[in-house]
Wavefront OBJ file of the C-alpha trace (Angstrom):
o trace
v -5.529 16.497 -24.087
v -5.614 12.746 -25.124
v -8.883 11.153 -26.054
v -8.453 8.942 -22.808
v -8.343 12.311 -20.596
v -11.148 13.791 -22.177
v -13.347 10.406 -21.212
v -12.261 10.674 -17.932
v -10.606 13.783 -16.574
v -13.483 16.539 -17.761
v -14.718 19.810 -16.317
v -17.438 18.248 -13.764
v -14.951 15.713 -11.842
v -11.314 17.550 -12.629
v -11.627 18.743 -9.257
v -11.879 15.378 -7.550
v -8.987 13.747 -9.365
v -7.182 16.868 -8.151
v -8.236 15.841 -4.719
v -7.934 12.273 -5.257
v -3.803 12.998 -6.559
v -3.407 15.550 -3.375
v -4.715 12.594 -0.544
v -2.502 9.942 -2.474
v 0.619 13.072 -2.309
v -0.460 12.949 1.645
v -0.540 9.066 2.085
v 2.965 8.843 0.462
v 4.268 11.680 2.727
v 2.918 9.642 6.004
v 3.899 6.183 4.672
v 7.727 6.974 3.915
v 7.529 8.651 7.617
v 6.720 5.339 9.415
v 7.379 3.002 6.992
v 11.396 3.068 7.490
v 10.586 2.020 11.368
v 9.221 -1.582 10.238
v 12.495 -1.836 8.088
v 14.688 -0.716 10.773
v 16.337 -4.227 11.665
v 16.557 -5.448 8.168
v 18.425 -1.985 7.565
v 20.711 -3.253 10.746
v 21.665 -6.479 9.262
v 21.750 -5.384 5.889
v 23.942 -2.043 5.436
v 25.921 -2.765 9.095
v 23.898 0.214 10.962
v 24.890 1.502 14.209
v 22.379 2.445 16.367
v 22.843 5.660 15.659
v 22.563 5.170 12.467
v 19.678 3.873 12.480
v 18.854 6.991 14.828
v 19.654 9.566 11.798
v 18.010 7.299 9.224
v 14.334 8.249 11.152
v 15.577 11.521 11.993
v 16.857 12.880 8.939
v 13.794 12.554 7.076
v 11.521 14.268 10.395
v 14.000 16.949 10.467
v 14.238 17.865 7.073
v 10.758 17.748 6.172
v 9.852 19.842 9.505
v 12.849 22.302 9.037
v 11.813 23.182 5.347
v 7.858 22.588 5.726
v 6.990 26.473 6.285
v 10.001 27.395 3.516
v 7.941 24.950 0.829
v 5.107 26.573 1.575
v 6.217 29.969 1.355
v 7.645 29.300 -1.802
v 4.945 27.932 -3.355
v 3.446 31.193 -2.320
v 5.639 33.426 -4.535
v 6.570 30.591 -7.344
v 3.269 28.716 -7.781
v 1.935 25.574 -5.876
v 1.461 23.764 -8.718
v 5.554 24.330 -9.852
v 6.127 23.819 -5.796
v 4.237 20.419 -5.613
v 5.856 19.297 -8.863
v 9.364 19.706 -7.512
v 8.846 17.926 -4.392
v 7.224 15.116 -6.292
v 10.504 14.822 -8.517
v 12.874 15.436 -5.348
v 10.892 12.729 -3.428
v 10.926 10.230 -6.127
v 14.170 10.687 -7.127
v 15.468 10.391 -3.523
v 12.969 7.290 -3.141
v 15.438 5.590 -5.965
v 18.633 6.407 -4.528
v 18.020 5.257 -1.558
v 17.176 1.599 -3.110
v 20.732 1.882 -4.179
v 22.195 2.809 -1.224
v 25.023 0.951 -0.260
v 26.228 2.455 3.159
v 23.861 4.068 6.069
v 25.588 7.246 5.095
v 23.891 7.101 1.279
v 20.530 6.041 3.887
v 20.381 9.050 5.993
v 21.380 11.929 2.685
v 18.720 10.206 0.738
v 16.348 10.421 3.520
v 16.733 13.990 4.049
v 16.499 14.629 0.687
v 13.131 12.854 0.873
v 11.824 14.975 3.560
v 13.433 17.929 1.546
v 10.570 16.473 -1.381
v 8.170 15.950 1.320
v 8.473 19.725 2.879
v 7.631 21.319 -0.421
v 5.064 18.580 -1.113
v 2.360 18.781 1.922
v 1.511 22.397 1.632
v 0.848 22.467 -1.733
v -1.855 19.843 -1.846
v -3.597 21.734 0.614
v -3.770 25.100 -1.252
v -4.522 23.155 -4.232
v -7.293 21.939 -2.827
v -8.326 24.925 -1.530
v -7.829 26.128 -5.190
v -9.451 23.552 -6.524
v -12.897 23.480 -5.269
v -15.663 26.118 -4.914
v -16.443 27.393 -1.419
v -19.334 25.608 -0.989
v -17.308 22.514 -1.492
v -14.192 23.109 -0.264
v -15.385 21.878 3.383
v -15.919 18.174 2.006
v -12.178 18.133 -0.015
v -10.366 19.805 3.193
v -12.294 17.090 5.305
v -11.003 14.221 3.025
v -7.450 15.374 2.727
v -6.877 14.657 6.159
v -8.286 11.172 6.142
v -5.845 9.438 4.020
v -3.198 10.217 6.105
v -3.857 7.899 8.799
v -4.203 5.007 6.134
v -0.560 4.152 5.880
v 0.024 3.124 9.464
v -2.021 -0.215 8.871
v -0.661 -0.716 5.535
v 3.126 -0.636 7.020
v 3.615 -3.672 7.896
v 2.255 -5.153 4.360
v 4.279 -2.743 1.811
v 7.431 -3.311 4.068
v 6.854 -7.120 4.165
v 6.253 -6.818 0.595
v 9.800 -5.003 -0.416
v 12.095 -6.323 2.012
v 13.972 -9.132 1.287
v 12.739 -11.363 4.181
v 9.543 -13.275 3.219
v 6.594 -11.392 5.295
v 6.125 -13.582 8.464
v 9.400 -14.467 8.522
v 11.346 -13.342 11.572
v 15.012 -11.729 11.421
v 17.340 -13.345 13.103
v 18.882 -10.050 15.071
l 1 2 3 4 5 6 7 8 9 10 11 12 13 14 15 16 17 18 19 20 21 22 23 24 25 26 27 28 29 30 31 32 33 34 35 36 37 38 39 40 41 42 43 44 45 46 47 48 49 50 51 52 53 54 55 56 57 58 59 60 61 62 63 64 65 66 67 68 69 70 71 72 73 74 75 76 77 78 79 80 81 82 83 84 85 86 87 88 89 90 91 92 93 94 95 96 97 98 99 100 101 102 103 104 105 106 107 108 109 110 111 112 113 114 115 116 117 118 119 120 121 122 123 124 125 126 127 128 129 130 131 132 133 134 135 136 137 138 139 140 141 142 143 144 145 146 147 148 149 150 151 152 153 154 155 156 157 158 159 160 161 162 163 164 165 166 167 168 169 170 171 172 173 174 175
C-alpha cells in the first residue's frame, strides 16, 4: 500500500470507498443503458443506421446484460465476486472503447452486447460486495445507498451526451 492509500483508504472508512466504487459501478451500468437513446439520431446521421439498427443498438445491450445477469452472478458465486466484478469492469471498458471506434452499426450493436456482457457480471457483484463489505448492523444503510445512485444518470443524460457528441449541446440535428 502507497503512502497516499494509507492517508486515505484505512481500516475505519475502507468499507465506504468500497461502497462509494460499487454505487459509481451501478451509475455507469444505468447511464450506458439510457444514455445511447439521447445519441440515437446522431448515431442515424453519423454511421447510416436503419431503423432497425438503431433498434439492435438499444436492444443488444438490454438483452445481453438481462440474458447473462443471473449467469454473472452465479459465477461470481463459485469464482469470487471480487475476480467477477473485475472482469466485467475490463469487458465493459474495453467494449466502451471499441465502440468509439466503430465505424459501421454492425461494430455498434457487437460492442454493445459486449457491454451488457460487462454489465451482467458487473451489477451482482457490487451488491454482494456490499453485503460483504459492511457489518450487519450497517449493511441496511450501504444496501439503502446502492440503490440511489442508480436513478442519477437519467438527469445527467442529456449533459454527458451533449458533452461527447459531436453536435454542440443545444444545437439541433438536422434529421
Amino acid at each position: 500500500m502507497t503512502r497516499y492509500q494509507a492517508r486515505f483508504i484505512t481500516d475505519q472508512n475502507r468499507k465506504w470507498w468500497t461502497l462509494g466504487a460499487m454505487c459509481f459501478a451501478l451509475f455507469m451500468i444505468m447511464l450506458d443503458n439510457t444514455v445511447v437513446n439521447v445519441a440515437l439520431p446522431s448515431i442515424q446521421k453519423d454511421l447510416g443506421s436503419s431503423i432497425s439498427g438503431l433498434e439492435w443498438t438499444v436492444n443488444a445491450y438490454t438483452l445481453s446484460f438481462a440474458v447473462l445477469l443471473v449467469t454473472g452472478g452465479r459465477l461470481g458465486d463459485i469464482f469470487g465476486r471480487r475476480r467477477m466484478f473485475l472482469f466485467g469492469v475490463v469487458a465493459f471498458g474495453l467494449s466502451s472503447a471499441f465502440i468509439g471506434f466503430s465505424q459501421s452499426d454492425a461494430w455498434l450493436v457487437a460492442g454493445r452486447a459486449a457491454q451488457g456482457i460487462g454489465a451482467a457480471f458487473m451489477m451482482p457483484a457490487t451488491l454482494s460486495i456490499i453485503s460483504n463489505a459492511f457489518p450487519p448492523q450497517e449493511r441496511g444503510k450501504a444496501i439503502g445507498t446502492w440503490p440511489a445512485s442508480a436513478p442519477w444518470p437519467s438527469p445527467s443524460v442529456p449533459w454527458s451526451e451533449g458533452s461527447s457528441s459531436r453536435t454542440s449541446p443545444g444545437s439541433r440535428s438536422s434529421s
